[in-house]
Backbone bond lengths (Angstrom), bond angles and torsions (degrees), N, CA, C in turn:
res aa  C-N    CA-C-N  psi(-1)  N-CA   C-N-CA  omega(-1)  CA-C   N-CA-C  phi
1 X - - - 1.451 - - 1.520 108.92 -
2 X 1.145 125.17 143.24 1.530 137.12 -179.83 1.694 110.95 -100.55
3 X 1.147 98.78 118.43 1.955 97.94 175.91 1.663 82.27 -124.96
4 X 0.667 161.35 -53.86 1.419 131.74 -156.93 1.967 117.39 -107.74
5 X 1.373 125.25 167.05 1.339 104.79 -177.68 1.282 99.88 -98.36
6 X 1.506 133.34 12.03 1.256 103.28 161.22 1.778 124.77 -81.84
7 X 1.451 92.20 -16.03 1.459 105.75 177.09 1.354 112.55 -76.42
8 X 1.609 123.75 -47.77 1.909 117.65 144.42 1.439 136.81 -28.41
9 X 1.421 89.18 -44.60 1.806 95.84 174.24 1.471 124.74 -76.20
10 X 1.851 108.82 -27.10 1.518 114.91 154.74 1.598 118.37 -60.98
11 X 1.291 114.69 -61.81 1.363 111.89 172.57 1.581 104.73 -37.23
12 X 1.324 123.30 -64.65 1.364 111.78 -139.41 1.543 106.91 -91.53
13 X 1.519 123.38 -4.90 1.435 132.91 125.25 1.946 122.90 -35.30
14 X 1.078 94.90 -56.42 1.727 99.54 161.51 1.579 127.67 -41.92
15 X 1.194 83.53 -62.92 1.520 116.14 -173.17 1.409 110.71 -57.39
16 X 1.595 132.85 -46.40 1.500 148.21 160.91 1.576 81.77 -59.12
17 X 1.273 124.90 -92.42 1.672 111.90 -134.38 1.705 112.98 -42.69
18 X 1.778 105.75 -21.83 1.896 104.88 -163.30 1.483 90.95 -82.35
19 X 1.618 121.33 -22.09 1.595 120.61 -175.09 1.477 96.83 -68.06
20 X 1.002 120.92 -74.21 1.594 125.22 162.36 1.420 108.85 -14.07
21 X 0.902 114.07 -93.90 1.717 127.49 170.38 2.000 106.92 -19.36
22 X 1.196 83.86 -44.12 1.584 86.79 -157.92 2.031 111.72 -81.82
23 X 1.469 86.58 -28.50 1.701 91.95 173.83 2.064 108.43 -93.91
24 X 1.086 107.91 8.63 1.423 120.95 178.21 2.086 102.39 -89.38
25 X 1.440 99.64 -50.34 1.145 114.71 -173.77 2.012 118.59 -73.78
26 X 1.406 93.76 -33.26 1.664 91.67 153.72 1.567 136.67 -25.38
27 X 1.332 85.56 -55.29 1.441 92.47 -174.83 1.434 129.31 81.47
28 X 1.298 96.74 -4.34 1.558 106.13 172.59 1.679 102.92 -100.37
29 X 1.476 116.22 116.33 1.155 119.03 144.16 1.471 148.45 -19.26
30 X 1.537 106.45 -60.81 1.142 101.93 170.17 1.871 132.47 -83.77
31 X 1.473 101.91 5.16 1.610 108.13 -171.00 1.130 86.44 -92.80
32 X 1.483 114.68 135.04 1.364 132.63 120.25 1.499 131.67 -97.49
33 X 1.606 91.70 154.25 1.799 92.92 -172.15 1.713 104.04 -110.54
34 X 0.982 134.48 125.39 1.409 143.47 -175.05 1.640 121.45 -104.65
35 X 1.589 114.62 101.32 0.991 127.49 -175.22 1.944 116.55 -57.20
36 X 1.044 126.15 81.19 1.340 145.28 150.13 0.937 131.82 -6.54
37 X 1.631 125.32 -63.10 1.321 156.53 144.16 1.236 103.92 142.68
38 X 1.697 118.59 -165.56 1.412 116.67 165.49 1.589 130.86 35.89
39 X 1.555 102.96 42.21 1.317 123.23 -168.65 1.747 116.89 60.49
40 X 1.279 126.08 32.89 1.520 122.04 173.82 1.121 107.35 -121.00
41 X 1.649 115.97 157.43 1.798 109.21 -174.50 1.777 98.91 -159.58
42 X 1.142 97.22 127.69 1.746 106.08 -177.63 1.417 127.93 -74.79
43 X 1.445 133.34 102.96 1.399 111.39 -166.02 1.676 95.61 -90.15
44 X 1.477 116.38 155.90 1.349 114.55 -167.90 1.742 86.30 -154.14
45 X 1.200 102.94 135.29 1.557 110.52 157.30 1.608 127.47 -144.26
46 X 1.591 87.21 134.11 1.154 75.17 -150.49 1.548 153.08 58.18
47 X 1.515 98.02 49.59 1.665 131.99 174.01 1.982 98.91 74.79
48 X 1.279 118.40 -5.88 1.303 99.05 -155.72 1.916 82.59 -134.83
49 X 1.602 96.58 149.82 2.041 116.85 -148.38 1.403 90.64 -96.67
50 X 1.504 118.37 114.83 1.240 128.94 178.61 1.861 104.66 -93.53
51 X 1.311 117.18 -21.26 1.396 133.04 -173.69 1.099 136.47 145.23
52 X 1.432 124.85 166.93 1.320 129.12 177.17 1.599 135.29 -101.71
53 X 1.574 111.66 146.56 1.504 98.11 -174.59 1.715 93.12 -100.62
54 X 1.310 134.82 172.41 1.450 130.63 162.30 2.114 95.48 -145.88
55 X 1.095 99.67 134.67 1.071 117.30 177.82 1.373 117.79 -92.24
56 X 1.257 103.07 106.41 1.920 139.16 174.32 1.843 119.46 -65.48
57 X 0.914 129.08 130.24 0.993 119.12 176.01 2.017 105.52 -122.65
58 X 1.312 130.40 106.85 1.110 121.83 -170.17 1.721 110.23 -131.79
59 X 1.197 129.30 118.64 1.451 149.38 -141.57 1.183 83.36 16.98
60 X 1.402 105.62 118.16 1.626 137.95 163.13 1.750 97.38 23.62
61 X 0.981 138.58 23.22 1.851 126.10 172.60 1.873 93.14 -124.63
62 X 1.440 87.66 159.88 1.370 112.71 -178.45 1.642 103.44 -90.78
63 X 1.763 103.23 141.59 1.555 112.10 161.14 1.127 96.60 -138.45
64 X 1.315 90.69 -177.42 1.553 117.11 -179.60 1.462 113.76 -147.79
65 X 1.444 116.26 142.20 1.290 118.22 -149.88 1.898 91.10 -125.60
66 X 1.025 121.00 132.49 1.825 125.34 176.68 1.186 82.43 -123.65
67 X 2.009 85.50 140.49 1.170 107.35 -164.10 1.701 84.57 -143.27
68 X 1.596 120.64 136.68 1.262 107.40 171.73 1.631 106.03 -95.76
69 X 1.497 116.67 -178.09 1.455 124.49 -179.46 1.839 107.07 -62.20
70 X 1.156 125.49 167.06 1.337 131.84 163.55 1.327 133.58 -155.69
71 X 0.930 154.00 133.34 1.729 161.70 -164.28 1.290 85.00 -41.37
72 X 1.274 153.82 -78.05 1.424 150.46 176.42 1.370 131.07 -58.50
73 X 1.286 117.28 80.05 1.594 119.30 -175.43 1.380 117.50 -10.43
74 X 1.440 96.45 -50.74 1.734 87.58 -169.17 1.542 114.66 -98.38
75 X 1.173 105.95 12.31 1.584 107.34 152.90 1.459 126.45 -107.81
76 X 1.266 113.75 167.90 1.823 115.04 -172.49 1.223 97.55 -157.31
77 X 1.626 126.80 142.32 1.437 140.57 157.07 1.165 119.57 -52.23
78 X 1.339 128.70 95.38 1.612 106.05 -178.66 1.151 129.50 -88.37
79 X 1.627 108.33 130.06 1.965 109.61 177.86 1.369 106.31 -68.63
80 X 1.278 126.19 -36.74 1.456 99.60 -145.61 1.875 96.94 -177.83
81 X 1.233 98.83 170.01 1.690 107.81 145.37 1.405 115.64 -138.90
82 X 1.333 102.91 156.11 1.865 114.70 -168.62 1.230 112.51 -141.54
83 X 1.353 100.90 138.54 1.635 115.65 166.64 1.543 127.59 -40.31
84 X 1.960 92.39 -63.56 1.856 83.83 152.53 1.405 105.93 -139.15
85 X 1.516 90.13 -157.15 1.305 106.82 -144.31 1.544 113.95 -75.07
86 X 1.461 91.97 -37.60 1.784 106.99 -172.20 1.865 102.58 -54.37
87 X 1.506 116.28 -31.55 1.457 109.64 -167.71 1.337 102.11 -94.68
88 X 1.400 127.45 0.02 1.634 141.23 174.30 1.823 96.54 -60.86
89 X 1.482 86.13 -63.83 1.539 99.70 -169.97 1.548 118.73 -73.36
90 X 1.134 98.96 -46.42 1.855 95.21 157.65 1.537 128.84 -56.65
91 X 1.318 107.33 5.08 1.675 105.86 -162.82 1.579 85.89 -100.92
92 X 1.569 100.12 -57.87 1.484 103.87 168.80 1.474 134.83 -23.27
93 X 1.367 95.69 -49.49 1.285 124.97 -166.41 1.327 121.80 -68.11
94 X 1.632 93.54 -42.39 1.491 110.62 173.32 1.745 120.61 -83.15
95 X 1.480 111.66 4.01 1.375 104.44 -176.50 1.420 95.34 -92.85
96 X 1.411 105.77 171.29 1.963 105.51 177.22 1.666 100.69 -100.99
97 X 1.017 124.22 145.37 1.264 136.03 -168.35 1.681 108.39 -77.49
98 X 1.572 117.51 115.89 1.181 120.30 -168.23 1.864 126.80 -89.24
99 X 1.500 80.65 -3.09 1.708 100.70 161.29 1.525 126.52 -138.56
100 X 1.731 95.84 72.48 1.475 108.88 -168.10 1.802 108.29 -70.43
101 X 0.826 113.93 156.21 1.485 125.52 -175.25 1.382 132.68 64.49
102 X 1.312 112.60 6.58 1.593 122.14 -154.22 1.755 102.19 -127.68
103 X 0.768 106.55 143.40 1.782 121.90 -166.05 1.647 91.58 -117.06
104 X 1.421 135.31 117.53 1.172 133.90 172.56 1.253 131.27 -70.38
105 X 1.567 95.50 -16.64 1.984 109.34 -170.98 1.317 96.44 -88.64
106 X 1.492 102.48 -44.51 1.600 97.34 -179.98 1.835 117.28 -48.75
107 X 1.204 87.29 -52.33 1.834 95.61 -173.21 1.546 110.90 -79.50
108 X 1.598 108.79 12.37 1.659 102.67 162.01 1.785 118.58 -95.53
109 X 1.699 81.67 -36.32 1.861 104.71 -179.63 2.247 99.58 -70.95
110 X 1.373 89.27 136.73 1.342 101.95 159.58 1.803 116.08 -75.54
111 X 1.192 109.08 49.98 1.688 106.64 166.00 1.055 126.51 -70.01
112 X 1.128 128.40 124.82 1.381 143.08 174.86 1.480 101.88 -152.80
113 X 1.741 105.13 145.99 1.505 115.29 149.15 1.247 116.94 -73.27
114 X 1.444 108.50 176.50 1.115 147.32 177.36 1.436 112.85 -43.95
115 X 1.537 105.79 -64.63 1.542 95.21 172.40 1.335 130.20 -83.91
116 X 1.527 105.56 -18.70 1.604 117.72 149.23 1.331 126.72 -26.99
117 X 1.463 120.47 -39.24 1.487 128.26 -167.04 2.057 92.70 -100.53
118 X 1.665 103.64 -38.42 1.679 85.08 179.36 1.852 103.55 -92.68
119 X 0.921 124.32 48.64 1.586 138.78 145.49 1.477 110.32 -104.67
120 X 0.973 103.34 -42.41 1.725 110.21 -171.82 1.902 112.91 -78.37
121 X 1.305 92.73 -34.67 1.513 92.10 178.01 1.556 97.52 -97.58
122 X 1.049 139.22 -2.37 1.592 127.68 149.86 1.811 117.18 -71.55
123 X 1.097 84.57 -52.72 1.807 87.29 -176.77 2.082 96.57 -65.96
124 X 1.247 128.10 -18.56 1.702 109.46 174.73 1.725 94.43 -79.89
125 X 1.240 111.33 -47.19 1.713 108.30 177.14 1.368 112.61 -22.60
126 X 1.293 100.60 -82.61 1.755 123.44 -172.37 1.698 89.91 -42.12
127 X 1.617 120.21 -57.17 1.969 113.97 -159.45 1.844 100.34 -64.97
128 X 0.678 94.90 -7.94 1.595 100.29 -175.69 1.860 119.74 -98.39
129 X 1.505 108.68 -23.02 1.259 131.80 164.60 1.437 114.89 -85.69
130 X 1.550 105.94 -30.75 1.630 98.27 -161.59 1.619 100.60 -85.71
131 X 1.595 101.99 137.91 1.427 110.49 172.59 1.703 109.39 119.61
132 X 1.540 118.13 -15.59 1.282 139.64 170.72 0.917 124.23 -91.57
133 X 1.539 124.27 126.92 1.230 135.42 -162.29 1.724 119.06 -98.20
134 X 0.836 146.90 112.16 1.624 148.82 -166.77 1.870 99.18 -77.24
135 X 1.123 95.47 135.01 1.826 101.56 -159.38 1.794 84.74 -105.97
């Protein structure tokens, strides 16, 4: 249990170096794991978020909970829980990604260019014309 923050700030010094440790030990190149805070950590490979680990604490021992990505931010598939961290991230690692090619922020944000929007307001023109007869 933590009562003071210098004793938080040791833990959570801990806690970074095994994340460190633990995305070193992967072995995959392109994953990185991204410290979150408050016990959460982002696995990403290759620029794009395969899931999250969040750190459990259950009678006085540490877990870790893998969580894969999901259509709902604030939900995640869960694999598993683990002792440590390195098999958190390998579990991740090892699932196949069930929303390959697709960026979620993108497909929440209304992005479009410029001429994107004058395609779109041509093609409502024309749906709004079509069916009318010129006298």
């Amino acid at each position: 249990m933590i009562n003071t923050f210098d004793d938080w700030q040791e833990q959570r010094r801990r806690t970074d170096a095994d994340a460190q440790a633990a995305a070193a030990a992967t072995g995959s190149g392109d994953a990185t794991l991204t410290d979150l805070g408050l016990g959460m950590w982002l696995v990403s490979v290759a620029g794009t978020n395969r899931g999250t680990i969040t750190q459990l604490e259950v009678h006085g021992e540490q877990r870790y909970s893998a969580r894969l990505r999901h259509f709902n931010p604030g939900q995640g598939v869960l694999i598993g829980e683990y002792w440590e961290l390195e098999k958190a991230v390998a579990a991740i690692l090892a699932e196949t990604p069930k929303l390959q090619g697709r960026d979620p922020f993108r497909q929440l944000t209304n992005y479009a260019s410029r001429d994107d929007m004058r395609e779109r307001a041509e093609r409502a023109r024309l749906r709004r014309r079509a069916g009318r007869y010129s006298a």
